[in-house]
Biopython code that builds the backbone (N, CA, C, O; Angstrom):
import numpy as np
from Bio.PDB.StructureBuilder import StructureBuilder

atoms = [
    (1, "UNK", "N", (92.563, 50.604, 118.058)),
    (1, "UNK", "CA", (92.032, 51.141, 119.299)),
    (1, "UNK", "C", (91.507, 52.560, 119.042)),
    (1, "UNK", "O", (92.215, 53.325, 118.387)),
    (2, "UNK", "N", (90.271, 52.981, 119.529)),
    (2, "UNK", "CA", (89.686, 54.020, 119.865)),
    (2, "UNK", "C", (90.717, 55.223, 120.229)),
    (2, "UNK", "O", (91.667, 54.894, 120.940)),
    (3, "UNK", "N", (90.660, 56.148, 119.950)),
    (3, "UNK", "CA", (91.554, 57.398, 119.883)),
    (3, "UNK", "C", (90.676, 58.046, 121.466)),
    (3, "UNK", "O", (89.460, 58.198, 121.584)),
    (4, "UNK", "N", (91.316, 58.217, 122.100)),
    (4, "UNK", "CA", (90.376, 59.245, 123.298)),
    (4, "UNK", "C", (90.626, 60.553, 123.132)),
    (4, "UNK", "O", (89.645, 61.240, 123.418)),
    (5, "UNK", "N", (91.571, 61.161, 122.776)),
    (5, "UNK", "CA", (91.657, 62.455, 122.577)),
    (5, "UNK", "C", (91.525, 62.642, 121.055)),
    (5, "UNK", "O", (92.015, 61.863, 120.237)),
    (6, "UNK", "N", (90.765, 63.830, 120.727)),
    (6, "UNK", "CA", (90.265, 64.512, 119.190)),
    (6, "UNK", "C", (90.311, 65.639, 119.114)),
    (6, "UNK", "O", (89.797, 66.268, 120.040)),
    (7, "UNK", "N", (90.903, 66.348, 118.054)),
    (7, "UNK", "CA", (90.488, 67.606, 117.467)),
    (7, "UNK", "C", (89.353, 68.070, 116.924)),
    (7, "UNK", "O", (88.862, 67.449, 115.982)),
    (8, "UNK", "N", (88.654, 69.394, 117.486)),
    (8, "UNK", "CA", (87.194, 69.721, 116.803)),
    (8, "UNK", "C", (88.087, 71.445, 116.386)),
    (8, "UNK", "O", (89.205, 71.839, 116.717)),
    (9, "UNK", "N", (87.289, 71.936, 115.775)),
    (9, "UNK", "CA", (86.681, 72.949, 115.661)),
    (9, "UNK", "C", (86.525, 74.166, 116.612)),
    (9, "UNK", "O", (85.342, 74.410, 116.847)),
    (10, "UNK", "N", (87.119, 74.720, 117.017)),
    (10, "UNK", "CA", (86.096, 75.986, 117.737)),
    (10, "UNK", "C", (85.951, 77.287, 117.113)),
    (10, "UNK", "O", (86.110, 77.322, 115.893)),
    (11, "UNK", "N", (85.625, 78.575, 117.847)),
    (11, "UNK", "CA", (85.449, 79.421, 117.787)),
    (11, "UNK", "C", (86.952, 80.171, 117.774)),
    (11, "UNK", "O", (86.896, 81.151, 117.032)),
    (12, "UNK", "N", (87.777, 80.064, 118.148)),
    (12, "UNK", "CA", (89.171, 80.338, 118.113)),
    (12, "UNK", "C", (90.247, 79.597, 117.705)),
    (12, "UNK", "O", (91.345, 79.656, 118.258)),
    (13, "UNK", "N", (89.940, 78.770, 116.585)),
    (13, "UNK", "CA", (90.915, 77.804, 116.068)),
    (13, "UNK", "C", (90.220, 76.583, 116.464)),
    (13, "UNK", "O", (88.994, 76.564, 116.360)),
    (14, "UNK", "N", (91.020, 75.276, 117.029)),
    (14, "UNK", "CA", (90.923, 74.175, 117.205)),
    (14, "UNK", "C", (90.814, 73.878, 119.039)),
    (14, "UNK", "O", (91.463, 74.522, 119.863)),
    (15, "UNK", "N", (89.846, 72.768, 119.371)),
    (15, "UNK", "CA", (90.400, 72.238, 120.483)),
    (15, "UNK", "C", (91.097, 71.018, 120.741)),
    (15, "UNK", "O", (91.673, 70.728, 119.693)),
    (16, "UNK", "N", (91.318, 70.204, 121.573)),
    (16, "UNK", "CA", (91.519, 68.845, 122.223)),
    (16, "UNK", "C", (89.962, 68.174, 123.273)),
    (16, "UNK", "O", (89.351, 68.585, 124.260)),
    (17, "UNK", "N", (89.907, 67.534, 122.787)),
    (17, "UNK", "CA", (88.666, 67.048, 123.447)),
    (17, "UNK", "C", (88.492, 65.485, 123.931)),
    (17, "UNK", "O", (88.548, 64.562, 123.119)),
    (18, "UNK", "N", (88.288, 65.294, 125.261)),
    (18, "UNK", "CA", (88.262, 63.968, 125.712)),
    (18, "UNK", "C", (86.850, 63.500, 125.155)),
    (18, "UNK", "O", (85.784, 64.106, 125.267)),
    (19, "UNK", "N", (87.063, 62.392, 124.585)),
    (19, "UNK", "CA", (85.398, 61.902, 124.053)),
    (19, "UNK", "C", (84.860, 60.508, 124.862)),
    (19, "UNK", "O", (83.992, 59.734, 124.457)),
    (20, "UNK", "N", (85.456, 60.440, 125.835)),
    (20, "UNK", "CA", (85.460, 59.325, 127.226)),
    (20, "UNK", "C", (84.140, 60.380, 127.995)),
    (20, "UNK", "O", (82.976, 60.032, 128.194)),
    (21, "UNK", "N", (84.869, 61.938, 128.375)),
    (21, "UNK", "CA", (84.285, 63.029, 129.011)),
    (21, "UNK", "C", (83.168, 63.993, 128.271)),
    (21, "UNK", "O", (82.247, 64.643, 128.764)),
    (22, "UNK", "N", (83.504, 63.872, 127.190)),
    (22, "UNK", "CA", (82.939, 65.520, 125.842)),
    (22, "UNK", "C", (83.559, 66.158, 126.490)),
    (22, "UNK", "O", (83.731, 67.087, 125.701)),
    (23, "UNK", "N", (84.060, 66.428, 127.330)),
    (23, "UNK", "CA", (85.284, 68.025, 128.102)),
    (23, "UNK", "C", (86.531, 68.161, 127.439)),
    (23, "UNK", "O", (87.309, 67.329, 126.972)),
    (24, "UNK", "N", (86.545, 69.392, 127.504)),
    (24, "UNK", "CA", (87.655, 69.863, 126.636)),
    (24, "UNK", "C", (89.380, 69.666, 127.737)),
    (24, "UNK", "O", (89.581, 70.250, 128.803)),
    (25, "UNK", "N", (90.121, 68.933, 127.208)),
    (25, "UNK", "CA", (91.041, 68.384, 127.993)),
    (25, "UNK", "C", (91.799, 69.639, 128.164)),
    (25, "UNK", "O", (91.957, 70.663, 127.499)),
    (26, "UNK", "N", (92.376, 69.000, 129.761)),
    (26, "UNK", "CA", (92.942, 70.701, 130.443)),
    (26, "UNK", "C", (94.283, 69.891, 130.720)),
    (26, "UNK", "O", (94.514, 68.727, 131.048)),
    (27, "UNK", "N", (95.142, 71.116, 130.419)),
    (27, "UNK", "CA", (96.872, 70.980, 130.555)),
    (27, "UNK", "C", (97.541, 71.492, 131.309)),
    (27, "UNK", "O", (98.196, 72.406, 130.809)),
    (28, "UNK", "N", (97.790, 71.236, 132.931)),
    (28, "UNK", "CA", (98.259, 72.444, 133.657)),
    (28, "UNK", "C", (97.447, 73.427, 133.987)),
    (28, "UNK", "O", (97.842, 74.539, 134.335)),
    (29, "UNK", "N", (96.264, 73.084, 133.900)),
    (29, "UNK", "CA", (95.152, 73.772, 135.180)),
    (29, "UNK", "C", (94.777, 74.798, 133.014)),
    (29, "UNK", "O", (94.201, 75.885, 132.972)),
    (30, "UNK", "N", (95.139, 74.265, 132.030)),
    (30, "UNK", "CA", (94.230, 75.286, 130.809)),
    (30, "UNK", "C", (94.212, 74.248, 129.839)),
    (30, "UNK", "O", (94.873, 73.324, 129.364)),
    (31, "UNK", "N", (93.021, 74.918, 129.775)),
    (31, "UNK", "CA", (91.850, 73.669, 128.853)),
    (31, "UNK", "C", (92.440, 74.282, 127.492)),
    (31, "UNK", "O", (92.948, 75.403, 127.516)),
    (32, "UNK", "N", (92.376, 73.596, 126.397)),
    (32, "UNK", "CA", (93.355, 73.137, 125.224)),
    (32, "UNK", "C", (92.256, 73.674, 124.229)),
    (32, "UNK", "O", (91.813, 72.856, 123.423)),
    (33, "UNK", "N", (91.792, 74.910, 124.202)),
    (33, "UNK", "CA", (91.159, 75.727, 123.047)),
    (33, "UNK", "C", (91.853, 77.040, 122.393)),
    (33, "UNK", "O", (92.617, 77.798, 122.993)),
    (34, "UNK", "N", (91.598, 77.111, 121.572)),
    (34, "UNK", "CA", (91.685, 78.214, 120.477)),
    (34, "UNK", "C", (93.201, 77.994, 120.275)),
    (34, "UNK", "O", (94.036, 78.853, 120.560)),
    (35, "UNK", "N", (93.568, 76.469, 119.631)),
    (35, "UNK", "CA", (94.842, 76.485, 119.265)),
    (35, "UNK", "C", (94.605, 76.404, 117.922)),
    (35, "UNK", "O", (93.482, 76.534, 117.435)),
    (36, "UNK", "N", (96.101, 76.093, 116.984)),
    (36, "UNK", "CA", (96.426, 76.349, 116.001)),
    (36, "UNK", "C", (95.709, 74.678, 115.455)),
    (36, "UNK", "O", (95.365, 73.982, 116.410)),
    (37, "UNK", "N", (95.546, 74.221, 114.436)),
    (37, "UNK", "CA", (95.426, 73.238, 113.956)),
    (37, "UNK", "C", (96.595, 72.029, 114.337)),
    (37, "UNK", "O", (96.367, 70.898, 114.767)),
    (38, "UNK", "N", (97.751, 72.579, 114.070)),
    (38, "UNK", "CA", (98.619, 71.555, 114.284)),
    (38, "UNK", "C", (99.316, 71.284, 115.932)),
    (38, "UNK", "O", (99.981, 70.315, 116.297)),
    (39, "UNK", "N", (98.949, 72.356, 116.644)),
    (39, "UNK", "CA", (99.003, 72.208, 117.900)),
    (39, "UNK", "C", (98.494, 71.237, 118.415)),
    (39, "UNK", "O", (99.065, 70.396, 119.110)),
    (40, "UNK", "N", (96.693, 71.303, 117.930)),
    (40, "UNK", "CA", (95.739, 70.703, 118.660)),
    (40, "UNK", "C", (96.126, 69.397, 118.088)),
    (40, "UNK", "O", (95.812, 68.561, 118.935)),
    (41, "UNK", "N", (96.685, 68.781, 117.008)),
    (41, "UNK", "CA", (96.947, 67.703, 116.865)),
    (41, "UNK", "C", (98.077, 66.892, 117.028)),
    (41, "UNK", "O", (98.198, 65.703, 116.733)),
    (42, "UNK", "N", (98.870, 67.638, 117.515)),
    (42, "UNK", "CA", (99.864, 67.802, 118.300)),
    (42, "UNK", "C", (99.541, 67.325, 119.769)),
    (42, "UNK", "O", (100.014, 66.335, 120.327)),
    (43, "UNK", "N", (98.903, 67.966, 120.129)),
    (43, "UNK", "CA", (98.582, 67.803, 121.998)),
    (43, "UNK", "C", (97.859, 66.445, 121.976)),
    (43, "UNK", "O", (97.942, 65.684, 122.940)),
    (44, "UNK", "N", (97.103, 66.122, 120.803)),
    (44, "UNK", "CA", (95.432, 65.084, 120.722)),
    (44, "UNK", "C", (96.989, 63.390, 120.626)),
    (44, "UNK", "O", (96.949, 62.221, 121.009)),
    (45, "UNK", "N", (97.781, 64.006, 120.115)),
    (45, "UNK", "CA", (98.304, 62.660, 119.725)),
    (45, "UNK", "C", (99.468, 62.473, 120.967)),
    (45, "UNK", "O", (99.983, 61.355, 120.944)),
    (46, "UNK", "N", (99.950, 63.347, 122.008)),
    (46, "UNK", "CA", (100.774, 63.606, 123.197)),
    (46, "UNK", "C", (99.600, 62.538, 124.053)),
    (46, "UNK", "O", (99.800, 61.364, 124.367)),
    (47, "UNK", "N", (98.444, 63.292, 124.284)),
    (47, "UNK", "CA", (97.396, 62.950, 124.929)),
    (47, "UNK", "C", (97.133, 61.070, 124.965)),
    (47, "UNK", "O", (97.210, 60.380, 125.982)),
    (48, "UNK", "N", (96.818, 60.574, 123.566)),
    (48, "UNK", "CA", (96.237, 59.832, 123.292)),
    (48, "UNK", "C", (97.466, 58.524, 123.707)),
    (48, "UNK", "O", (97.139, 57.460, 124.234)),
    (49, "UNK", "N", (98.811, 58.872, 123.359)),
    (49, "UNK", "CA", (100.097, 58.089, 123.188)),
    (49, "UNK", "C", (100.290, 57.828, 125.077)),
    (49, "UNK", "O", (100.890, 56.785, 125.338)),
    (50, "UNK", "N", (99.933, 58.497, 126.068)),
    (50, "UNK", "CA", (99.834, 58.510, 127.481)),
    (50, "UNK", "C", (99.171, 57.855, 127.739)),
    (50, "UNK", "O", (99.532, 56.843, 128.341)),
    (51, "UNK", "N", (97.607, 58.115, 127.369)),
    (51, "UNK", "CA", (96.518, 57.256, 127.542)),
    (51, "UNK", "C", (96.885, 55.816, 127.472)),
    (51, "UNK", "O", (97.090, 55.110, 128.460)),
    (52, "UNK", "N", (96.939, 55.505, 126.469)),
    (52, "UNK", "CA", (97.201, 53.997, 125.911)),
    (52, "UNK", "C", (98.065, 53.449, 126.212)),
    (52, "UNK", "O", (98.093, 52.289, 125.802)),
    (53, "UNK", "N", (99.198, 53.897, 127.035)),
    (53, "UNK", "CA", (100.453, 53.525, 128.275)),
    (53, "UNK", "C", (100.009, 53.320, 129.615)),
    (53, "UNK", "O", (100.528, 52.540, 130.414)),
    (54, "UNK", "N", (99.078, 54.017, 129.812)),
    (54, "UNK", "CA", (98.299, 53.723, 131.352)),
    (54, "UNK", "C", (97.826, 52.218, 132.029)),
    (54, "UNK", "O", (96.805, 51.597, 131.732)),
    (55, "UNK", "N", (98.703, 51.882, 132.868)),
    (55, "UNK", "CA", (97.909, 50.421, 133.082)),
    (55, "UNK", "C", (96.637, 51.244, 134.221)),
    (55, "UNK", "O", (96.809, 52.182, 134.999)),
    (56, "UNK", "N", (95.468, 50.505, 133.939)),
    (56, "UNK", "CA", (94.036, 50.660, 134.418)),
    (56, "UNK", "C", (93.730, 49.626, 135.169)),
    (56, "UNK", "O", (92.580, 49.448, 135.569)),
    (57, "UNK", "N", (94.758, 48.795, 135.458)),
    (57, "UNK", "CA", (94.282, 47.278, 136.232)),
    (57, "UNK", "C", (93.490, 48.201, 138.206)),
    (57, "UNK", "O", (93.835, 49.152, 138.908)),
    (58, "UNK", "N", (92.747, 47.494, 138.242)),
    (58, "UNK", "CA", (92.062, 48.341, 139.212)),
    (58, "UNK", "C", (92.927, 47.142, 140.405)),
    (58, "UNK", "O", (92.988, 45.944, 140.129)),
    (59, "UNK", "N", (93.509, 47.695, 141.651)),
    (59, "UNK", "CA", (93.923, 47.201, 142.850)),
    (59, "UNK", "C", (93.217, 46.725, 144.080)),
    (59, "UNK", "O", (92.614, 47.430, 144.889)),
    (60, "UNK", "N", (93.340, 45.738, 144.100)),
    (60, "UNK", "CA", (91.722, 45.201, 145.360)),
    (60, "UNK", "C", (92.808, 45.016, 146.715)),
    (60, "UNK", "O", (92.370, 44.682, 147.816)),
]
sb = StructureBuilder()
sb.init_structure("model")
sb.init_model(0)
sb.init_chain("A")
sb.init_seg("    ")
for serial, (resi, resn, name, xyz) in enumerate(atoms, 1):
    if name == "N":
        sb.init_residue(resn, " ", resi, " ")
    sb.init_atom(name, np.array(xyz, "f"), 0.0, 1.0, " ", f" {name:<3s}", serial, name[0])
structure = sb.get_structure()
């Protein structure tokens, strides 16, 4: 399965990034930039392990 959350690159270390959105995923009202490397992969794999627990069945 497709990973939805990823680590890039920024200008201040690393982010978390929804690639469903391209937006940089926000935690408690703060968006998940200029972390450490292992943070951001840290948060990307918190993120992703939620995701993929979510039932999406839509309710009619």
């Amino acid at each position: 399965m497709t990973q939805r959350f990823v680590t890039r690159p920024d200008a201040g270390g690393f982010r978390v990034t929804d690639i469903w959105t391209g937006e940089v995923a926000v935690i408690a009202m703060t968006r998940q930039t200029g972390l450490s490397e292992e943070d951001a992969e840290h948060t990307a794999k918190l993120l992703n392990s939620r995701s993929e627990r979510e039932d999406r069945t839509v309710v009619q």
